[in-house]
KEBALO-832386 format. One record per residue (C-alpha): residue number from 0; residue in three letters; chain; z, x, y. Coordinates in nm, 2 decimals. Layout:
! residues N
(NUM "Ala" "A" (Z X Y))
...
//
This chain:
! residues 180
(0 "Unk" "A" (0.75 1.60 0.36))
(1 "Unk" "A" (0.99 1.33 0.26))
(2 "Unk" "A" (1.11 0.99 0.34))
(3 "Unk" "A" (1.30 0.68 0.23))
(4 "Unk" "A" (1.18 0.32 0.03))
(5 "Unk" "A" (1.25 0.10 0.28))
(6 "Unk" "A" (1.17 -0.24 0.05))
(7 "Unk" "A" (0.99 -0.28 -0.23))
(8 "Unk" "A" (0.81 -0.62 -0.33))
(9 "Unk" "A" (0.64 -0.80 -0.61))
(10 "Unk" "A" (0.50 -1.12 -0.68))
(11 "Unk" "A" (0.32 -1.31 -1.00))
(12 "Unk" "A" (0.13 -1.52 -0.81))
(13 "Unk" "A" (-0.19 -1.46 -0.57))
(14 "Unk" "A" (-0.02 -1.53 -0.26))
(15 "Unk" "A" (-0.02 -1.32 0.08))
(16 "Unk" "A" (0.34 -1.26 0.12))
(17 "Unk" "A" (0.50 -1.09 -0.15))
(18 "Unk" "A" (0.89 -1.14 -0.19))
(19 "Unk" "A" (1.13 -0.86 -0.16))
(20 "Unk" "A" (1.33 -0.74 -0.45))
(21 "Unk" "A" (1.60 -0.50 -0.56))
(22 "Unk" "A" (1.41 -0.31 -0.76))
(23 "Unk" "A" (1.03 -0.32 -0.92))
(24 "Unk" "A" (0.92 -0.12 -1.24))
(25 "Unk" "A" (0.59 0.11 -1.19))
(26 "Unk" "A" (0.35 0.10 -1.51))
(27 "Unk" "A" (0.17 0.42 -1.58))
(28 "Unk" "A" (-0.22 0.34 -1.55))
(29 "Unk" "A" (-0.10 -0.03 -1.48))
(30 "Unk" "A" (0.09 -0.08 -1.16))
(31 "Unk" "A" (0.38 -0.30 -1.06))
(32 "Unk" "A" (0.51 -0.50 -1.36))
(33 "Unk" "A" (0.52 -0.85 -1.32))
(34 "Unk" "A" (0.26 -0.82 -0.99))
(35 "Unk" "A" (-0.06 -1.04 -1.02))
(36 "Unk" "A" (-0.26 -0.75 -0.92))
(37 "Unk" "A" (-0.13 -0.53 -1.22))
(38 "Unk" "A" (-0.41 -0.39 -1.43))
(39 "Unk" "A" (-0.62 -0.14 -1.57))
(40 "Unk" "A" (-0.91 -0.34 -1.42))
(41 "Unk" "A" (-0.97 -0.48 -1.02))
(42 "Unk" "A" (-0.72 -0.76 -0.99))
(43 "Unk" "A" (-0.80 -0.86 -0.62))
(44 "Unk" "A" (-1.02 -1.19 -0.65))
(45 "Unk" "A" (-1.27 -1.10 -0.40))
(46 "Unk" "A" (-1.32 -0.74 -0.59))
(47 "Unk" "A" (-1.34 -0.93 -0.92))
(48 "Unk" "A" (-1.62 -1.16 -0.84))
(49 "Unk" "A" (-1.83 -0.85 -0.77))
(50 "Unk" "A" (-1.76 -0.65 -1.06))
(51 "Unk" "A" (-1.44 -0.72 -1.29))
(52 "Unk" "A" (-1.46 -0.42 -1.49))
(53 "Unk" "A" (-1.42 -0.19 -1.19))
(54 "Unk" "A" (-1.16 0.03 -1.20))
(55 "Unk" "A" (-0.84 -0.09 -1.04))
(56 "Unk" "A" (-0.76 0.19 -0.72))
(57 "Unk" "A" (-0.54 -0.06 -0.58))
(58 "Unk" "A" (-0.24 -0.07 -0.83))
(59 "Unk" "A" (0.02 -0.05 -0.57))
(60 "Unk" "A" (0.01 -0.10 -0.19))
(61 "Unk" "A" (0.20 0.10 0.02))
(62 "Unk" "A" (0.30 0.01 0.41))
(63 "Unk" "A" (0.49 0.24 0.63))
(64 "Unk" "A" (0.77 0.04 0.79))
(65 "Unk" "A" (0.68 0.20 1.17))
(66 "Unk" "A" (0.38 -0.05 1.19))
(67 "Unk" "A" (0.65 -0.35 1.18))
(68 "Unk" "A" (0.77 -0.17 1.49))
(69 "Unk" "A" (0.43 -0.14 1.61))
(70 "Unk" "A" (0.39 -0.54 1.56))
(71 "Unk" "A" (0.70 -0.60 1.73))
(72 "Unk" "A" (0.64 -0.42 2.05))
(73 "Unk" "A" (0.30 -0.66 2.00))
(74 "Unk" "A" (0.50 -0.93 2.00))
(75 "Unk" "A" (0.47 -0.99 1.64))
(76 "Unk" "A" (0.72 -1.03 1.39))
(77 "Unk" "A" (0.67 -0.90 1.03))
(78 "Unk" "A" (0.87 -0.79 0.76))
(79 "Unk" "A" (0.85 -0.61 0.43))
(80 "Unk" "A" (0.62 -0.74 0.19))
(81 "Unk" "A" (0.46 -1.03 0.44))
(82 "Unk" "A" (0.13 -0.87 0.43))
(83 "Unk" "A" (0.12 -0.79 0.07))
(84 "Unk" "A" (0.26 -0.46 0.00))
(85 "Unk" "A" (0.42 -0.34 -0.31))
(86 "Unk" "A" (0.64 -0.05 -0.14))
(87 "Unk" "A" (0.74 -0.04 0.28))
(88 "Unk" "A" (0.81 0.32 0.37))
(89 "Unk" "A" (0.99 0.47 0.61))
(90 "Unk" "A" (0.94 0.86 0.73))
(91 "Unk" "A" (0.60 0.98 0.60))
(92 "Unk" "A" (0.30 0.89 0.76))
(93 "Unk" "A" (0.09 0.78 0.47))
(94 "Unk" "A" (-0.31 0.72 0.67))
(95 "Unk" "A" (-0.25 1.08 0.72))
(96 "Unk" "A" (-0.25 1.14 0.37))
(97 "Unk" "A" (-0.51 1.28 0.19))
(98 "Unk" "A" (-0.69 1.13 -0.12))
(99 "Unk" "A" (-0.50 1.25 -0.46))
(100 "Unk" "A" (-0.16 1.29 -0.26))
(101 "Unk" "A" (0.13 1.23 -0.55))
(102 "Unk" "A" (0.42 1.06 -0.40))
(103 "Unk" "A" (0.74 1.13 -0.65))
(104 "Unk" "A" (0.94 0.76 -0.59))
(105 "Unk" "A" (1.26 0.80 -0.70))
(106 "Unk" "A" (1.35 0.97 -0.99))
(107 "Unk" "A" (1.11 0.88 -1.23))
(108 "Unk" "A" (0.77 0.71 -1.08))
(109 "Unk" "A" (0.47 0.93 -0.97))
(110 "Unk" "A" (0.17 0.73 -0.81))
(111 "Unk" "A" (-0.17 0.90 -0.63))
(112 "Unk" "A" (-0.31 0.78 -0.33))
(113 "Unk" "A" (-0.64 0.63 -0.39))
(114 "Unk" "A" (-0.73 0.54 -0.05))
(115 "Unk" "A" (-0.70 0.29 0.29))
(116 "Unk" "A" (-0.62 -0.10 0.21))
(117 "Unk" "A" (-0.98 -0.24 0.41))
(118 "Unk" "A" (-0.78 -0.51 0.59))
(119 "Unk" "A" (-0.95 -0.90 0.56))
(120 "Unk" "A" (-0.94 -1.20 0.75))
(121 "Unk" "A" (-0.60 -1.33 0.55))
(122 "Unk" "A" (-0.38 -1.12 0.82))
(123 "Unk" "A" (-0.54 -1.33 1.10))
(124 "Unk" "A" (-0.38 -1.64 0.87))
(125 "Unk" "A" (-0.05 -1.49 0.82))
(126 "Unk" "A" (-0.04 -1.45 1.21))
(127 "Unk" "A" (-0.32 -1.51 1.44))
(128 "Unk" "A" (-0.42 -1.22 1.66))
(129 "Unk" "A" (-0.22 -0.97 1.41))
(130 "Unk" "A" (-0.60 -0.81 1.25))
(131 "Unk" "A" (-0.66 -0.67 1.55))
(132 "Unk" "A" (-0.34 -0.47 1.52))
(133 "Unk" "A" (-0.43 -0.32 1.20))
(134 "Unk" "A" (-0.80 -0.31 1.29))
(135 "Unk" "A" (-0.97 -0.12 1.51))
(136 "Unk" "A" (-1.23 0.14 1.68))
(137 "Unk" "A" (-1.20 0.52 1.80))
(138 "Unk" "A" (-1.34 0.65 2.09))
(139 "Unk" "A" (-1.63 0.78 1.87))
(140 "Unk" "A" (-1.71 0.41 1.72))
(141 "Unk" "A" (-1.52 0.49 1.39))
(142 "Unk" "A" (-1.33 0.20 1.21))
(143 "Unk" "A" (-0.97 0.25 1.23))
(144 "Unk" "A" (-0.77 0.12 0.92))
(145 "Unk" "A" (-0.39 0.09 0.97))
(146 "Unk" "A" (-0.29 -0.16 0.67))
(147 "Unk" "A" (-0.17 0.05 0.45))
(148 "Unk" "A" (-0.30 0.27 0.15))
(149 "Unk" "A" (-0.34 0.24 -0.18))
(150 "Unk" "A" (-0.23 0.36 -0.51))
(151 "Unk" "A" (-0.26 0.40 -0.91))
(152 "Unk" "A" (0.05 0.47 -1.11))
(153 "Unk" "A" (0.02 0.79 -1.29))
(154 "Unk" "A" (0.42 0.78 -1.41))
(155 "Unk" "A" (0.63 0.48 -1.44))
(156 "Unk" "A" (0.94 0.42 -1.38))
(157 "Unk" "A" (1.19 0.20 -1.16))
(158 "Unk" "A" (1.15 0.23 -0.79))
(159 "Unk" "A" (1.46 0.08 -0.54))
(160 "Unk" "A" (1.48 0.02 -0.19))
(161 "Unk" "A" (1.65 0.34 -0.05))
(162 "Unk" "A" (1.53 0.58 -0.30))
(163 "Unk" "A" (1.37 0.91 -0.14))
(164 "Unk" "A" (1.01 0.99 -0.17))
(165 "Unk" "A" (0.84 1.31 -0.19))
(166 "Unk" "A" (0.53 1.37 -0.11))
(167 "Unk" "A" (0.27 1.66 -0.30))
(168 "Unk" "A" (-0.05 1.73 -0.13))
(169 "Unk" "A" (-0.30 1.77 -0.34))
(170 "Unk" "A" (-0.48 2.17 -0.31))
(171 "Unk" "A" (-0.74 2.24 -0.03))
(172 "Unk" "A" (-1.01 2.07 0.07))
(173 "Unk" "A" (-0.82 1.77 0.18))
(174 "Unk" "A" (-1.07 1.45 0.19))
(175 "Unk" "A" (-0.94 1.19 0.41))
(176 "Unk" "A" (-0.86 0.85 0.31))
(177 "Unk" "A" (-1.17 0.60 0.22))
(178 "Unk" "A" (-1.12 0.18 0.19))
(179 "Unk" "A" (-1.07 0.14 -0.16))
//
């Protein structure tokens, strides 16, 4: 299974919207460098004020670019790196991943998926009525989770929009993706 960086994104500052850039650079055991949410350690305020020495899961945050279309057939308008993502994707469909899935970015980076992005209450700010396109129930009752997943870096390196990305399943038995 392949596909393609679409954008990739970074910002310094706690804000919602991260802007797009040419290029970022992947830490190994760090995440993206120069994001606020780099760390070794939760950076995500909410997960700080519970416990600040928890490991940090959520190193990068990865959003495939088909829910944009999604949102746009909604009638909402979103582009890469407005909801907070690190790395938009195109091609692979990444909440069908399983946990410890290695996705080769580029030439050089290798992160593992850690699990599903829990989506809060700041989508509903960026666009009213847009959490309940990322949010939802299946027909057994279960909690539906479509903002993206989540990452650690395990090799660094520089990752560019249009650079391929491979994906390596981890071995059998697959455990699905859990909020991290």
């Amino acid at each position: 299974m392949t596909g393609v960086v679409a954008a990739v994104s970074r910002s310094s500052e706690y804000t919602f919207t991260k802007p797009n850039a040419d290029s970022i650079t992947l830490l190994a055991g760090l995440g993206v460098e120069g994001d606020v949410h780099q760390g070794v350690t939760v950076k995500h305020r909410s997960r700080v004020a519970r416990d600040p020495s928890q490991p940090n899961l959520r190193q990068v945050h990865l959003i495939h670019a088909e829910l944009f279309d999604e949102f746009r057939e909604a009638g909402f308008t979103v582009g890469p790196g407005q909801i907070g993502e690190n790395v938009t994707t195109r091609g692979i469909d990444l909440l069908g991943l399983p946990t410890g899935t290695l996705l080769h970015l580029g030439d050089e980076a290798v992160i593992e998926v850690t699990g599903l992005r829990n989506p809060c209450m700041q989508i509903d700010l960026f666009a009213n009525g847009l959490l309940k396109q990322v949010l939802g129930k299946d027909d057994e009752g279960n909690v539906i989770r479509k903002a993206g997943i989540m990452s650690v870096v395990l090799t660094g390196g520089v990752v560019r929009t249009g650079d391929q990305i491979r994906v390596e399943l981890p071995a059998h038995p697959h455990r699905p993706l859990q909020p991290v």
